[in-house]
N, C-alpha and C positions, 0 to 999 in steps of 0.2 A: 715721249713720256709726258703726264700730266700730272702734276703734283697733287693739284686736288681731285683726283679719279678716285671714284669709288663703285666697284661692282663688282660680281663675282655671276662670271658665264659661263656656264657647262659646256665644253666642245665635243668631250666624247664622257665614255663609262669610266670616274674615277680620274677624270683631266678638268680641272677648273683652268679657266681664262681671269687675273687679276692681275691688278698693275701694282708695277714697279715697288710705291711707296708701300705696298702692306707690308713688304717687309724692311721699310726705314725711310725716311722722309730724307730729303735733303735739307741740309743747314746751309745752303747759299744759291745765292743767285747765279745765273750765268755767269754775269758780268765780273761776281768777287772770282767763281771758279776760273773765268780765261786770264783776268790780272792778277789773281793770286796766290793761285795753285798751281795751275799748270807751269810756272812760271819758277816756282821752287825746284831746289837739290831733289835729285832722285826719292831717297828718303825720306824728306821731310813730305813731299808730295804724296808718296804712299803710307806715311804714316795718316795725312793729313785726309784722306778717301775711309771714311767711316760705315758708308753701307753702298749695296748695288746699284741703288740709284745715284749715290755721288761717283761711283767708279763712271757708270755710262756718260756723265757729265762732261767727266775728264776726259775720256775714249771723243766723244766727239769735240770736245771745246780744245783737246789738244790737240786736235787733228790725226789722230792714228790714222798712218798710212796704209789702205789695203795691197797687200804685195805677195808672190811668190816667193818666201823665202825658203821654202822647205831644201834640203841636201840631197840626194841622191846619189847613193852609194853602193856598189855593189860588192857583194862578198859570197866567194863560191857562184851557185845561179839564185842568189836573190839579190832584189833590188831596193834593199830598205830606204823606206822612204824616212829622213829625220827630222824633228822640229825643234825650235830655240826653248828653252827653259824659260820658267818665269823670268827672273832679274835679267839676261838679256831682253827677252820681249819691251819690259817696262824700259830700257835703257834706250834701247832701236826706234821706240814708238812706231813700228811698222809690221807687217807681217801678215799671216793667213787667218783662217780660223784656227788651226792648234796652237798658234802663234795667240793669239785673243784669248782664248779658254786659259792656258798657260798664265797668261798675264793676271786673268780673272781670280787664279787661284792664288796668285803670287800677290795683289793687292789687298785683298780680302781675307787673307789668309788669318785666324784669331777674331775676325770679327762678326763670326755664324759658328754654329755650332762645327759645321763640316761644307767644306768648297770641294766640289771634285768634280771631274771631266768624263763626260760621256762619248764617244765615238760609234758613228755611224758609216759603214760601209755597203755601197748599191752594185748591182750586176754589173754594172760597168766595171769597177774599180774605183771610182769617183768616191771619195768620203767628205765627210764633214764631221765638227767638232764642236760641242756647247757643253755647260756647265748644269751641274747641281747643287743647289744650294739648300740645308739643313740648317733649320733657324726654330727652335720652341720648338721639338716635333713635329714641324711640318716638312713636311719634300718639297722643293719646286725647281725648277730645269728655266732657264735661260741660253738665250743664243747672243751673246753679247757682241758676238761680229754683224750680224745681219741687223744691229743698230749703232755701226759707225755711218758715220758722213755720207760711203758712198752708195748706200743701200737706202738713203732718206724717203726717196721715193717710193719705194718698193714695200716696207713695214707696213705692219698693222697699225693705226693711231688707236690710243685707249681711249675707247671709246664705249666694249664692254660687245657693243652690239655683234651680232651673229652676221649681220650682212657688213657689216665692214671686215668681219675676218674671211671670210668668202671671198674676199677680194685680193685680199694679199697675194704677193708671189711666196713670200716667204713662211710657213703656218709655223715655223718656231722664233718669228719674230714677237711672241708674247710671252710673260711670265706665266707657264702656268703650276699650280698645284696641283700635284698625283701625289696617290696614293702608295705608290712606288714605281722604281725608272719602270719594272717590267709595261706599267700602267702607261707608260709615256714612251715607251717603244710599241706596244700595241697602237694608240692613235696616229703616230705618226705612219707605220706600216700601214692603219688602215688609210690615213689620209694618201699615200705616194700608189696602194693601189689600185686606187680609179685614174692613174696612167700607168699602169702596167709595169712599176718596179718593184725589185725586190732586193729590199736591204736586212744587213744582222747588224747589229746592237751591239756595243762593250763599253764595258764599266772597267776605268782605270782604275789604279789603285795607287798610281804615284798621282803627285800635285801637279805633273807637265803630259803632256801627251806623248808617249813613248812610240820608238820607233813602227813603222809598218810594211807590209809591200805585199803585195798580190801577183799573182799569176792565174792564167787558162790553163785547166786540165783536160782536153777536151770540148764540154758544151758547160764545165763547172766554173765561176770564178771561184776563186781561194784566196782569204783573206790570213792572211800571215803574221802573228804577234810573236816576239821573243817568249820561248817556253819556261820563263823566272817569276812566272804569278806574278806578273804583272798589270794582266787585265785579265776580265773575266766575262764569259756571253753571257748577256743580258736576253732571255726568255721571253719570247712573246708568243700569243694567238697565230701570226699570220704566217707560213712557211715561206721559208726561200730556198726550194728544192735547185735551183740550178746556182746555189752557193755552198760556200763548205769554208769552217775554222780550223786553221793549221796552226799547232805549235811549232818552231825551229828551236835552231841556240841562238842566243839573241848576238849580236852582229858585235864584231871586237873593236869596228873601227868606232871612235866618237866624234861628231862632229864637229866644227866650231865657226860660229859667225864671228869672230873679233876680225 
């Protein structure tokens, strides 16, 4: 991140490229956030994290660990896969991306209009997990894991420019503004299909990222949500004919990182 970044770059139709500070500056330096923030009571520290750009501060000046925490549980023939709630994530300081997103919504929480978690799921079964942030009527999506510590190298710098986002491994390591997720599940579908993947889209509706698990039907993946409207598919342009959305009953057992 740069603090004093300012630009605004079209990546795709209805996807702007802006950073971090348009939606809220930081009030401190590095140095006050690793001696005097990261360094306070749970509480006070997330009281103390006032916009996305001071949360990212904290994520990398406290060191959040990247780790496999996820559970794996099986009930009947599914394999639900589960992740930590906000207030564990913030306690553990460690974890995946639903573990991150989770957190994201658990720091933030009151201080944007709406914090909510989006997930993505590829032919593989592979997913990933980032965040939406609703601030003035605006929309913008954030991947707040793909800028801890150990992805430093691999991010976009704001820079604004078109050939430094070209370069990135990671294309939702920038803040950007759409005009809705549909708008931001279209670019990223189209950016993953000039390699030849096909992912679907969901829009949480709880504050953590809710249980998952997939299975092969054949030549189909299926991606598997608890049937409690709990998430919902998020619509786009591009098909992913050799995928398919299954409601279950969502899984009895709960799990617990303590």
């Amino acid at each position: 991140m740069r603090d004093g970044a300012s630009f605004v770059t079209r990546l795709y139709r209805n996807v702007l490229w802006v950073p971090v500070n348009m939606i809220g500056r930081t009030r401190f330096t590095n140095k006050h956030i690793k001696e005097c923030i990261v360094t306070l009571p749970h509480e006070e520290r997330r009281d103390a994290i006032g916009n996305l750009y001071e949360a990212i501060q904290v994520l990398q000046l406290g060191n959040f660990e990247i780790t496999d925490d996820n559970q794996y549980i099986m009930e009947g023939k599914i394999p639900w896969e589960h992740h930590k709630q906000g207030h564990d994530a913030f306690v553990s300081n460690s974890g995946c991306c639903a573990t991150v997103a989770s957190w994201l919504c658990y720091v933030l929480a009151n201080k944007y209009d709406d914090v909510g978690i989006i997930s993505m799921s590829s032919l593989t079964g592979n997913g990933h997990v980032i965040n939406y942030i609703e601030d003035k009527g605006k929309l913008f999506v954030v991947d707040a894991y793909s800028m801890c510590n150990m992805f430093v190298n691999d991010i976009c710098i704001e820079t604004g420019l078109i050939s430094d986002f070209r370069k990135t491994k990671m294309p939702t390591s920038v803040l950007a503004q759409v005009d809705s997720l549909a708008s931001f599940a279209d670019f990223f579908a189209r950016y993953m299909h000039l390699r030849s993947a096909e992912y679907l889209f969901f829009h949480h509706k709880k504050k953590y990222c809710v249980p998952v698990a997939t299975r092969k039907e054949k030549d189909i993946r299926c991606i598997i949500y608890p049937d409690n409207n709990c998430v919902e598919l998020i619509s786009h342009s591009r098909n992913a004919p050799h995928m398919k959305y299954i409601k279950e009953a969502p899984p009895k057992v709960t799990a617990s990182w303590c």
